[in-house]
C-alpha positions in Angstrom: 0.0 0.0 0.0 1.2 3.8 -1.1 2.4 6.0 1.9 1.4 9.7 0.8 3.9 12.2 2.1 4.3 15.9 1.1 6.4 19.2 1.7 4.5 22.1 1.3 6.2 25.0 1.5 4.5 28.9 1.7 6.4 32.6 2.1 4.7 35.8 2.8 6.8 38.0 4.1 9.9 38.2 2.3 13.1 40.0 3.2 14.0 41.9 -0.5 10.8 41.6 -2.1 7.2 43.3 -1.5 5.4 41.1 0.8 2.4 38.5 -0.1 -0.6 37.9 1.4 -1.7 34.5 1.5 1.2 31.9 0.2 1.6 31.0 4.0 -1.6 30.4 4.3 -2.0 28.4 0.8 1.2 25.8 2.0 -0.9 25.4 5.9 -4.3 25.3 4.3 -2.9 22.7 1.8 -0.6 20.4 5.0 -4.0 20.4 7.3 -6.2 19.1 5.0 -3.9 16.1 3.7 -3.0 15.7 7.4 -6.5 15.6 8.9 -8.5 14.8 5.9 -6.3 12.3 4.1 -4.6 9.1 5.2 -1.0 11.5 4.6 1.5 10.0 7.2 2.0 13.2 10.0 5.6 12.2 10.6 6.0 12.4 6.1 4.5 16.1 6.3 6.5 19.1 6.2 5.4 22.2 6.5 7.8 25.3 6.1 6.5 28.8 6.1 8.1 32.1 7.8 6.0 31.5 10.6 6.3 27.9 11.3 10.1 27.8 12.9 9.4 25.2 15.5 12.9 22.6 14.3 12.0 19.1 12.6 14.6 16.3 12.8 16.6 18.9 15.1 17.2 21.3 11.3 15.8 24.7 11.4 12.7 25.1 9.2 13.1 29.2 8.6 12.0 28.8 4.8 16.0 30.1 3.8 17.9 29.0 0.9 19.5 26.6 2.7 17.6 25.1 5.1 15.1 24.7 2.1 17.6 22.6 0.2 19.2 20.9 3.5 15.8 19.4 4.5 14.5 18.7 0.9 18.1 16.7 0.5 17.0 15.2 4.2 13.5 14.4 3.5 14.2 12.5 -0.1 17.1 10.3 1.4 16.3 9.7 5.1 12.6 9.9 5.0 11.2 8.9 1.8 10.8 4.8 0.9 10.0 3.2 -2.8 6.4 2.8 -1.4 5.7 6.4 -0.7 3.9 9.1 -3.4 5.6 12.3 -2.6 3.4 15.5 -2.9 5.7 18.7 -3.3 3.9 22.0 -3.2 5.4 25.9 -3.2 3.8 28.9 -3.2 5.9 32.3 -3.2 7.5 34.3 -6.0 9.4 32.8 -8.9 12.0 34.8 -11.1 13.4 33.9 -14.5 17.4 34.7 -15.0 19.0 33.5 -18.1 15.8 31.3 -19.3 16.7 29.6 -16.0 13.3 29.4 -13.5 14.2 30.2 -10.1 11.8 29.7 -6.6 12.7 32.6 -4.5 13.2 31.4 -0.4 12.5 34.0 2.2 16.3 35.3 1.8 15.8 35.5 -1.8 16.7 38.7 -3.7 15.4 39.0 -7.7 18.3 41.0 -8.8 20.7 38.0 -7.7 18.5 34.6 -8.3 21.5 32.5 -9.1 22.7 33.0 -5.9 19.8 33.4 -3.8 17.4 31.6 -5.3 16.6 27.8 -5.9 16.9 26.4 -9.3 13.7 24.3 -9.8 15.8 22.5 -12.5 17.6 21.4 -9.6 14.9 21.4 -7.2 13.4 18.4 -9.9 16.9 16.4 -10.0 16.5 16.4 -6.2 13.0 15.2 -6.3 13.8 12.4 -9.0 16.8 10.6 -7.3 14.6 10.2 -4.4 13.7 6.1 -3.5 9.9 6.9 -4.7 8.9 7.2 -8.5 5.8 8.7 -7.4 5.8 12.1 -7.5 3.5 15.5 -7.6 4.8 19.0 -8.3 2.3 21.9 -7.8 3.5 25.6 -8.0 2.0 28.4 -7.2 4.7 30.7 -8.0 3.7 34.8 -8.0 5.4 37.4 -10.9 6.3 40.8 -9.4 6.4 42.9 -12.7 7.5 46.2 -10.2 10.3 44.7 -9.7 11.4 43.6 -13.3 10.7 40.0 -12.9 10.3 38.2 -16.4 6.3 37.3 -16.3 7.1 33.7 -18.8 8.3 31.7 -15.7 7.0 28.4 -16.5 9.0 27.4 -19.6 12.3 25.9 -18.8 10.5 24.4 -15.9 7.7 22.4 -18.0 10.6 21.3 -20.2 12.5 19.8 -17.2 9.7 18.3 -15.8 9.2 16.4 -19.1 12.9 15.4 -19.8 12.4 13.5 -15.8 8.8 12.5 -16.3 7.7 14.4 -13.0 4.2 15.5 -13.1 3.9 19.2 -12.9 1.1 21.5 -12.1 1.5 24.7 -12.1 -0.9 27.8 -11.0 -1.3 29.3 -14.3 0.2 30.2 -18.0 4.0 31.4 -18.6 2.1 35.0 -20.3 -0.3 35.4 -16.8 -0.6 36.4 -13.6 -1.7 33.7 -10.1 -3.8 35.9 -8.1 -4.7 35.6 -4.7 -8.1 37.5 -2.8 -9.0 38.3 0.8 -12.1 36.9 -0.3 -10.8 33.8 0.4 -7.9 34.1 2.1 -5.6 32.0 0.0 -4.9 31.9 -3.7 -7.0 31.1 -6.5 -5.0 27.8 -7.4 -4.7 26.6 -3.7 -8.5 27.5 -3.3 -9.7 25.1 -6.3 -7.7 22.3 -5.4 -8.3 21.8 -2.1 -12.1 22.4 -3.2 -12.1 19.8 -5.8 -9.8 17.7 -3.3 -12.5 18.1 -0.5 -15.4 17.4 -2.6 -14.2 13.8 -3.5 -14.4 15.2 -6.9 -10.6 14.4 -8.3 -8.9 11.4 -7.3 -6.4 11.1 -10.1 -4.7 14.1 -11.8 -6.9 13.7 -15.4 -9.8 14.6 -13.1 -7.8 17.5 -10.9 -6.9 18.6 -14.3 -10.5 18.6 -15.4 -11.6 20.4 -12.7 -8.9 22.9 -12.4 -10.4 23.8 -16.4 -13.6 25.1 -15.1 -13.1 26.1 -11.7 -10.3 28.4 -12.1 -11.4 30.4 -15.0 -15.2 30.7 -12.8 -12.9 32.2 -9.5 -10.8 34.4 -11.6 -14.7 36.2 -13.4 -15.9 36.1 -9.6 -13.7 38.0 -7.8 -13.1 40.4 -11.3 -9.4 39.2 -11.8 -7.9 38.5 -15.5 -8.8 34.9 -16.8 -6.4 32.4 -15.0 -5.5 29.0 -16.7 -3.3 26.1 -15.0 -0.7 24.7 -16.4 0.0 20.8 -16.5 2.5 18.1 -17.7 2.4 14.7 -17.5 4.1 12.2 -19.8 1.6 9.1 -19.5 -1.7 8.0 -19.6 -0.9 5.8 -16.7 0.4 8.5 -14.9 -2.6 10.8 -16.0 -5.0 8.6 -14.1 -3.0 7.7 -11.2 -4.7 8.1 -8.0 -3.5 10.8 -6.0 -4.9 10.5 -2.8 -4.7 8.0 -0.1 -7.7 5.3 -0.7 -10.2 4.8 2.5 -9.7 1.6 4.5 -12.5 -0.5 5.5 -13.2 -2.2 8.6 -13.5 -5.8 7.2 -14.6 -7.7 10.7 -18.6 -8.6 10.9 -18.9 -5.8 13.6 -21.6 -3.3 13.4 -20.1 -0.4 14.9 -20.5 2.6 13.7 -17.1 5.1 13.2 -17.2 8.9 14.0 -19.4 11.2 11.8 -16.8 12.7 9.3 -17.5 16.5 9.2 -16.8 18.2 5.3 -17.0 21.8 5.2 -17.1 23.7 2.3 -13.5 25.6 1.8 -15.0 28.8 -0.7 -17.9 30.4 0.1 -19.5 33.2 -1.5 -19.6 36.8 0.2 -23.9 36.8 0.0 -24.5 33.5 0.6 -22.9 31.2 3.3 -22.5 27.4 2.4 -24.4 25.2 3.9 -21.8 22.6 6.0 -22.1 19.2 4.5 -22.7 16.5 6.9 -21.8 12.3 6.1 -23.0 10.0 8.6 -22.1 6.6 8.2 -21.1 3.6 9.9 -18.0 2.7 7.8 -17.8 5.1 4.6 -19.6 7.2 2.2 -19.4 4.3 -0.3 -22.8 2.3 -1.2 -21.0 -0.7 -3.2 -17.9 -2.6 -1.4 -16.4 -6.0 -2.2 -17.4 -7.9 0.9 -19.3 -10.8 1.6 -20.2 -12.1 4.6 -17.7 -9.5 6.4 -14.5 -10.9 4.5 -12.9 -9.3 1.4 -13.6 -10.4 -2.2 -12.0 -9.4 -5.0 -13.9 -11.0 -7.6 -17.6 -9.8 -6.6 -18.8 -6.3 -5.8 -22.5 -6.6 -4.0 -24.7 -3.8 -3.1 -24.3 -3.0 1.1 -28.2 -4.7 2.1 -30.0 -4.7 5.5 -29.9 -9.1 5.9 -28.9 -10.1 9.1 -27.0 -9.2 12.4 -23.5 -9.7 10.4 -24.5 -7.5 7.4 -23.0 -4.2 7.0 -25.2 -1.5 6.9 -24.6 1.5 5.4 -26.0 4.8 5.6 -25.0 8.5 3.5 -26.8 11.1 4.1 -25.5 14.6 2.9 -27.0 18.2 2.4 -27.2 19.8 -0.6 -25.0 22.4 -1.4 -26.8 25.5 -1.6 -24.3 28.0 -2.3 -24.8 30.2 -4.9 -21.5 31.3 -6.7 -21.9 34.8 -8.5 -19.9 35.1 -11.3 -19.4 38.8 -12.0 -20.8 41.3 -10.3 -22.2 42.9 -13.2 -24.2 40.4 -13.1 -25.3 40.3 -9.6 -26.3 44.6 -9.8 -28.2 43.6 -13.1 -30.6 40.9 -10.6 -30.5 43.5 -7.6 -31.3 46.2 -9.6 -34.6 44.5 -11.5 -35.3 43.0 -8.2 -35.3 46.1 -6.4 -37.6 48.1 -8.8 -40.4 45.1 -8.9 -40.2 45.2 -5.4 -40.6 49.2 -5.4 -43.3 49.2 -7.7 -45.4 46.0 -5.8 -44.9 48.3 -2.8 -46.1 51.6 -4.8 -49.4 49.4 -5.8 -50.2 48.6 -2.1 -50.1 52.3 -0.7 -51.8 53.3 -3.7 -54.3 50.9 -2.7 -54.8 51.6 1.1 -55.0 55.6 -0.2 -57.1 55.1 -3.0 -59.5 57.8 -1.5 -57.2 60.3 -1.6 -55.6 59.7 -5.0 -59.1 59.5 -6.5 -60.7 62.5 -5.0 -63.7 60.0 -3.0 -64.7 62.3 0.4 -63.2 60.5 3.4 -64.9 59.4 6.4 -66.3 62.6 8.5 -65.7 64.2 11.3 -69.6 64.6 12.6 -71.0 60.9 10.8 -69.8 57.6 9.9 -71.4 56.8 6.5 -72.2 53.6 5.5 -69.5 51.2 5.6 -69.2 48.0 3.4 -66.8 45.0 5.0 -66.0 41.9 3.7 -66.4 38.6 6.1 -65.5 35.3 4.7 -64.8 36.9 0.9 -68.9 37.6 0.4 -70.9 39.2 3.5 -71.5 42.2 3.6 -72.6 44.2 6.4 -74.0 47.7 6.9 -74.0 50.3 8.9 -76.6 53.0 9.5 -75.3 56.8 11.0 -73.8 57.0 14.0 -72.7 60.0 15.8 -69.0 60.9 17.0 -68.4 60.2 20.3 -67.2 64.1 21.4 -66.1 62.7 24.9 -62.4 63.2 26.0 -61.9 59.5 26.1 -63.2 59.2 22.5 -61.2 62.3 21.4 -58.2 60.6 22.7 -59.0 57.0 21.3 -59.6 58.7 18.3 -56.0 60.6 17.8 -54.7 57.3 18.8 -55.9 55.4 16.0 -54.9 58.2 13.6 -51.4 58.1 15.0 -51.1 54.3 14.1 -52.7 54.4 11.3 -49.8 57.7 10.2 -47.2 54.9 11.9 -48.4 52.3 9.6 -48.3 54.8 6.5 -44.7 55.7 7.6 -43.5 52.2 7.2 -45.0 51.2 4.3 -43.6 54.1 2.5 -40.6 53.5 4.2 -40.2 50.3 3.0 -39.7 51.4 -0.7 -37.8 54.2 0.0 -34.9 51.9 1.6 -35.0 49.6 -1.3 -34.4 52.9 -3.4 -31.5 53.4 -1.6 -29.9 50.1 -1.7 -30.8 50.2 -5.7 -28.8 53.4 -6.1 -26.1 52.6 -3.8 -25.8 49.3 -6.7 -25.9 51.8 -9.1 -23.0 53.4 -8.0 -20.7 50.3 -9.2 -20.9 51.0 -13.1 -17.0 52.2 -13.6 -16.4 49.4 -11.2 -13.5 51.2 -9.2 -12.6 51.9 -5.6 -14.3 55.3 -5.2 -17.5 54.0 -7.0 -17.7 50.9 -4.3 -16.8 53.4 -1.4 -20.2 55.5 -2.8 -22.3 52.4 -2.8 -21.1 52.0 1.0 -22.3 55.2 1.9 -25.2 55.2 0.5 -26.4 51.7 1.9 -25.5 52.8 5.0 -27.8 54.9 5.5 -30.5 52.2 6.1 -31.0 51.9 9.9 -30.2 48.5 11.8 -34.1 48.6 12.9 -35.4 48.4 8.8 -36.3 44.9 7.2 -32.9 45.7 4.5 -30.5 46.1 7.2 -28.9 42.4 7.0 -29.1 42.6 3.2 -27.3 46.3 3.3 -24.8 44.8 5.7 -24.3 41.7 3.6 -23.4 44.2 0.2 -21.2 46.8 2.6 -19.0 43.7 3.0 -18.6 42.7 0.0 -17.7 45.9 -1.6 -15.5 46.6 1.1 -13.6 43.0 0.4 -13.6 44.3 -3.1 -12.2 47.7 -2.0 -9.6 45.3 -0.6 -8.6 43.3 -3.4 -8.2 46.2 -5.8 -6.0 47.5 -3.0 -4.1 44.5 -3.0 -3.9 44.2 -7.5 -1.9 48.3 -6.7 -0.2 47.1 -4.1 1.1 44.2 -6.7 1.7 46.6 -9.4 4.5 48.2 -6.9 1.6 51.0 -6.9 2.1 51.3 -2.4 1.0 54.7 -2.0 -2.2 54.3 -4.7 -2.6 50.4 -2.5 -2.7 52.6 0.5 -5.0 55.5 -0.3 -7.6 52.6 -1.4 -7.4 50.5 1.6 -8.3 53.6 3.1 -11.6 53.5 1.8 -12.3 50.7 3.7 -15.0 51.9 6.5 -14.4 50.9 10.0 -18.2 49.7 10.4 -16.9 46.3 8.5 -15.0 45.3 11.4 -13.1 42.3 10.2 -12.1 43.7 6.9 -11.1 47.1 8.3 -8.3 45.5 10.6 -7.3 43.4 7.5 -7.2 46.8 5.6 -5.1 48.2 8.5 -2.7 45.9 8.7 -2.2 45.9 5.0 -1.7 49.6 5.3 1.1 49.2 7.5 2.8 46.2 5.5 3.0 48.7 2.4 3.8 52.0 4.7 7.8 50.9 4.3 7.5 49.9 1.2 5.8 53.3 0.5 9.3 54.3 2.3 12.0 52.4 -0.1 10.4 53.9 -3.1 10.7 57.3 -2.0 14.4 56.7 -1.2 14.8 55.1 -4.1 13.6 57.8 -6.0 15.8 60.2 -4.1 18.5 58.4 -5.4 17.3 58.5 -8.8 16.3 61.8 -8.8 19.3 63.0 -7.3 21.3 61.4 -10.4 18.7 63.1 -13.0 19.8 66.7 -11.3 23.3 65.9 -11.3 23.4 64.5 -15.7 20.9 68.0 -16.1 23.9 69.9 -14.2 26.7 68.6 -16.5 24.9 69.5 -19.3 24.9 73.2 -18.8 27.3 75.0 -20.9 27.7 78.8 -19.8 26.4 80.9 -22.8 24.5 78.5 -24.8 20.8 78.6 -24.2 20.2 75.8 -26.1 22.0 73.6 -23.3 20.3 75.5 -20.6 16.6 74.0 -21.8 18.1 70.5 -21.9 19.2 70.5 -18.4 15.4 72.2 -18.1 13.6 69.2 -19.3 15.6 67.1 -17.3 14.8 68.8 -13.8 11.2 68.5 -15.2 11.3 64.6 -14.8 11.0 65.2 -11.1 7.6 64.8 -10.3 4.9 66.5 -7.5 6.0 64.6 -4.1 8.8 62.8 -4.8 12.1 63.6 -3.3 14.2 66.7 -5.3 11.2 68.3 -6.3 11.9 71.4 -5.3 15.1 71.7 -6.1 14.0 70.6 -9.4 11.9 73.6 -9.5 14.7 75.8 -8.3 17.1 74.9 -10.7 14.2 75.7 -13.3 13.7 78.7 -12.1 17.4 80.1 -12.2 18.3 78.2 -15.3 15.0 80.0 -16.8 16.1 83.4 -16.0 19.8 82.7 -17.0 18.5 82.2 -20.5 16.7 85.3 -20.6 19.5 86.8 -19.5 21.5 85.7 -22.0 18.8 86.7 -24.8 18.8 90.1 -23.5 22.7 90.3 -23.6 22.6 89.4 -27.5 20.0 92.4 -27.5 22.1 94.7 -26.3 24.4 94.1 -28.6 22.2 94.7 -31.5 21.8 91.0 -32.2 18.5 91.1 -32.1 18.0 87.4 -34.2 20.2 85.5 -31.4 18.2 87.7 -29.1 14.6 86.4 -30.3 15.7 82.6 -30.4 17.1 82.9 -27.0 14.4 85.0 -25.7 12.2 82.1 -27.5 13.4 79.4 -25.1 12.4 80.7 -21.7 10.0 77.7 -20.8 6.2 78.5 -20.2 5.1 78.8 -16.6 8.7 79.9 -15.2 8.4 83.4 -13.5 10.9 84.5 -16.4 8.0 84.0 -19.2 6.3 86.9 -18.5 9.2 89.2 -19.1 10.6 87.1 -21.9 7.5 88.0 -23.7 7.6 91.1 -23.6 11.3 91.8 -24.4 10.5 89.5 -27.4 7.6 92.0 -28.6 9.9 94.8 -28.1 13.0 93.2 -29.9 10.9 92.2 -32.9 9.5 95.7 -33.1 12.6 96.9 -33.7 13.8 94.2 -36.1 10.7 95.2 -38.3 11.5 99.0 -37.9 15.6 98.3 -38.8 14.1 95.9 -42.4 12.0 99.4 -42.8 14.7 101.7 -43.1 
C-alpha cells in the first residue's frame, strides 16, 4: 500500500521583495487538509513557512535558501521509501534569470537569483533521485512585474519536468498572472484544489486537471481578476490517471459499529450567501458498493451494502445539498439587484396606492360629525352595513380617536418607508458601473444609511461587505503593481463599520507604509542622479543647453524627493536664459536675441518678461528691415 507524504512549503513576508498575502496560508491550508482529511503520514508532512520555525529532525525550518535545500536533501534520502507518493507543493515568487526558472526562499533577492534563489531545475533532480517514482509538483509561483521579474516563468520548468517524467502543475500560464483574494484568504489555485480535493471530486490528476479547467477560469470572473488557466504536464496516460490520494480503509470484521461522523465543510464560500456545512454519517464510509461478503474481502464480486442479518454491513450516506450560490461577476449580480429592487418598489407603490385610493381618487373621506355607511367583507362575500352613527365628542373618545390616527400615520410611515430603503440600496448598486474603488466606497455610503431597525439592514450589511472585500482586493492588484502609495490610499476607503475587513485593511496599510518608504528613497536616489546628468549638461552661454538640463529637472515629479530643487534649478536656469537673450540684444543682435528669448519655458516666472522683451526686440527688427 502507497504512503502519501508531502512538503508544502508557503512565504509571505519576504526579506528583499514586497510582501504577499496568502502563500503561508495556501502551504498550511494545503498540509491540514492532507493531514486531517487524508490518510498523509504526519511524521512524512512538512510544512515550512516564515511563521512555522518550530525545528523538525533537530534542522531549522526558517523557509532560507538553505535550510530549504538541507531538509528537501533530508527528507528524499532519510525519510522517503519506494512505497511512498511524494506531494511537493510551493507557493511564493518565482523569477526567470537567463531562461533559468528560479523559486525565491525568504532570503531570496530577484536581482541575484543564481545565488539566492533555488533552481527548480535542480529542485526536480533532487525530487527524481529520491527512493519513490511517485511524484507531484504543484507551484504556485507569483510574478512581481514592479520589480522587473520576467512574467514567462513556466517554460524551462515544464521542459524539465518532461525530460524526468515528474508531473507538474503549475498555477497558471508562462504570459499570466496567479492571483490571490481576501475573499478567500488564499490563492486562486490553492483554493480550487483543495475544493475539488474536499469534494471527492478528483482522485487522479486527469480529473484535478478537469476540474482545475472550469473552476479556475469561474474564481478568476468572480472576484473580477484577468482569466487564470493552469498549467499541467504529464508524460503518460498511466500517470494521468493515477490516483493521487490515499484510498479509505475499510473495517472488514462482521462488527456493526458505527465510526465517527466525518464533518466536510465547504473551503470557498460566496460573500452573499454562506455554504451550507455538508454533513456524512455513516457507519464505515460514504461508499454504497464494497467488495465484501459475509464481512471478508472479495475481490472477484462487488455486492450492493443490504440490511440481511445481524452480520450485514449496513450503510448509511446522508449529505446536504450544497446550496451555495457562486456569483460570477458582479455585473451580473447589480443587473438581478437592480430589476429586483424596482419590482419590489413598484409592488410596494401598488399597495399604498391601494390603502390611499380615496385620496388619489378624490372619494370624500370618512367625517368628522358621521360615519357613513360602511361595506366589510367577512369570509370573501358578507357584507354588512351600517346605519349613521354619531361621533363620540367625549375626551376619552377624542383621545381614542387621535390614537388610532397616529397608528394608522405609523403604519403609512413604514409602508412608505419600506420602498424608500430599497431605493436606496438600488442606487447605492448603481454606483458600481466604472467598477473602481471610489465608486464601491459610494455604494457603502449610500447603503449605509438604512438603519439596523429596517427589514434591508442584513441585506445592506451583507453588500457593505462585499464591496469593502472588493475595496480590498483592488487595493491588494496596486499594491502588486509596486503601486504602495495608490494600494494605501484605497485601503483607506475601507469603512471601520466592517470590522473584520477594516483590521485586515489596516494591517495591510502598515505592511506597504515601508514599502511606500524604499520607493521614496529610491527615488531620491534616482532623482538625485537626474539633477546631477541635467547639471553637467549646462554650458555657460548657450541657451540651447540651458533648456536641456530644463527638461531634465522637469522629470522630477509633484511629491517625490528633489522636487523642489527641481523647481529651483528651473527657475534660475530660466532666467539665466533670458538673461543671456537680453545680452545678444544689447548688442544689437536682435535674431540671437529672439531665439534665446524664444526658449524661456512657459510657466517659469521668467516667461512673462521674456514676452515682452521679445515684442519689443521684434519691433525693432521690423523697424531696422524698414529703413
Amino acid at each position: 500500500m502507497k504512503n502519501y507524504a508531502c512538503i508544502a512549503i508557503g512565504i509571505n513576508q519576504y526579506e528583499f521583495i514586497q510582501p504577499l498575502s496568502y502563500a503561508k496560508q495556501d502551504a498550511e491550508t494545503l498540509h491540514s487538509f492532507l493531514l486531517n482529511e487524508t490518510n498523509f503520514s504526519p511524521e512524512q508532512c512538512l510544512l515550512l513557512t516564515d511563521s512555522n520555525l518550530l525545528p523538525i529532525w533537530e534542522q531549522p525550518t526558517y523557509p532560507s535558501k538553505e535550510n530549504i535545500l538541507n531538509l528537501i536533501e533530508y527528507f528524499c534520502q532519510k525519510q522517503l521509501q519506494k512505497e511512498n507518493f511524494l506531494w511537493y507543493f510551493f507557493s511564493g515568487y518565482g523569477v526567470v534569470h537567463k531562461n533559468q526558472d528560479y523559486i525565491m526562499p525568504i532570503d531570496g533577492n530577484p536581482k541575484d537569483p543564481e545565488t539566492t534563489g533555488i533552481s527548480i531545475t535542480k529542485l526536480l533532480e533532487t525530487l527524481k533521485i529520491s527512493p519513490t517514482g511517485d511524484i507531484l509538483v504543484m507551484l504556485d509561483i507569483n510574478h512581481n512585474s514592479f520589480m522587473g521579474m520576467n512574467n514567462k516563468i513556466g517554460v524551462k520548468t515544464v521542459e524539465v519536468a518532461r525530460e524526468l517524467e515528474i508531473p507538474l502543475l503549475m498555477s497558471c500560464s508562462p504570459h499570466q498572472v496567479s492571483y490571490e483574494t481576501s475573499a478567500l484568504r488564499l490563492g486562486f489555485f490553492t483554493a480550487a484544489i483543495i475544493e475539488g480535493l474536499r469534494d471527492g471530486k478528483c482522485t487522479t490528476l486527469k480529473e484535478l486537471d478537469d476540474f482545475l479547467s472550469n473552476r479556475l477560469p469561474e474564481l478568476s470572473a468572480q472576484y473580477l481578476q484577468p482569466k487564470q488557466n493552469h498549467l499541467i504536464m504529464i508524460n503518460s496516460a498511466e500517470k494521468m490517471n493515477q490516483v493521487i490520494l490515499p484510498q479509505k480503509n475499510y473495517d472488514d470484521s462482521n462488527s456493526t459499529e458505527e465510526k465517527e461522523s466525518v464533518i466536510v465543510d465547504s473551503l470557498i464560500a460566496s460573500t452573499t450567501k454562506k455554504q451550507v456545512l455538508k454533513s456524512v454519517k455513516t457507519p464505515l464510509t460514504n461508499i454504497t458498493k464494497i467488495n465484501m461478503v459475509n464481512g471478508n474481502k472479495s475481490h472477484n464480486h462487488q455486492i450492493e451494502s443490504q440490511i440481511n442479518s445481524k452480520n450485514n454491513i449496513y450503510i448509511k450516506a446522508e449529505m446536504s445539498e450544497n446550496i451555495s450560490q457562486n456569483i460570477n461577476s458582479d455585473r451580473y449580480f447589480l443587473q438581478k439587484l437592480i430589476a429586483g429592487s424596482s419590482l419590489t418598489f413598484l409592488v410596494l407603490l401598488l399597495g399604498v396606492f391601494l390603502t390611499n385610493k380615496s385620496i388619489f381618487t378624490g372619494t370624500q373621506a370618512v367625517g368628522l360629525r358621521t360615519i357613513s355607511t360602511i361595506k366589510m367583507e367577512e369570509d370573501e362575500s358578507s357584507e354588512v352595513s351600517l346605519s349613521t352613527l354619531p361621533v363620540v365628542s367625549s375626551s376619552e373618545g377624542q383621545s381614542k380617536g387621535k390614537t388610532d390616527v397616529t397608528k394608522e400615520g405609523s403604519k403609512k410611515q413604514e409602508e412608505n418607508q419600506a420602498p424608500a430603503n430599497q431605493l436606496i440600496l438600488s442606487e447605492a448598486a448603481t454606483e458600481l458601473d466604472s467598477l473602481t474603488a471610489s465608486s464601491f466606497s459610494k455604494a457603502i455610503i449610500k447603503a449605509s444609511q438604512i438603519s439596523q431597525s429596517d427589514p434591508l439592514y442584513p441585506e445592506a450589511q451583507n453588500q457593505i461587505e462585499r464591496w469593502s472585500l472588493t475595496i480590498l482586493d483592488i487595493a491588494s492588484g496596486r499594491a502588486f503593481k509596486g503601486d504602495y502609495d495608490g494600494a494605501i490610499n484605497t485601503a483607506k476607503l475601507v469603512p471601520v463599520s466592517v470590522r473584520p475587513i477594516y483590521q485586515e485593511a489596516q494591517l495591510a496599510i502598515a505592511e506597504w507604509q515601508p514599502q511606500v518608504t524604499q520607493q521614496k528613497k529610491a527615488n531620491k536616489g534616482f532623482n538625485e542622479g537626474l539633477l546631477k546628468t541635467a547639471k553637467e549638461k549646462i554650458k555657460p552661454g548657450l541657451a540651447s543647453s540651458y533648456i536641456e538640463a530644463i527638461n531634465d529637472a522637469r522629470k522630477v515629479l509633484p511629491g517625490e524627493p528633489k522636487y523642489e530643487e527641481a523647481q529651483k534649478l528651473i527657475t534660475q536656469w530660466s532666467n539665466t536664459i533670458f538673461s543671456i537673450a537680453k545680452v545678444r540684444a544689447k548688442n544689437n543682435n536682435l535674431s540671437e536675441a529672439i531665439l534665446a528669448g524664444e526658449l524661456v519655458p512657459y510657466g517659469t516666472p521668467a516667461y512673462g518678461s521674456a514676452q515682452e522683451a521679445l515684442a519689443d526686440w521684434k519691433n525693432q527688427q521690423q523697424t531696422k528691415k524698414k529703413n
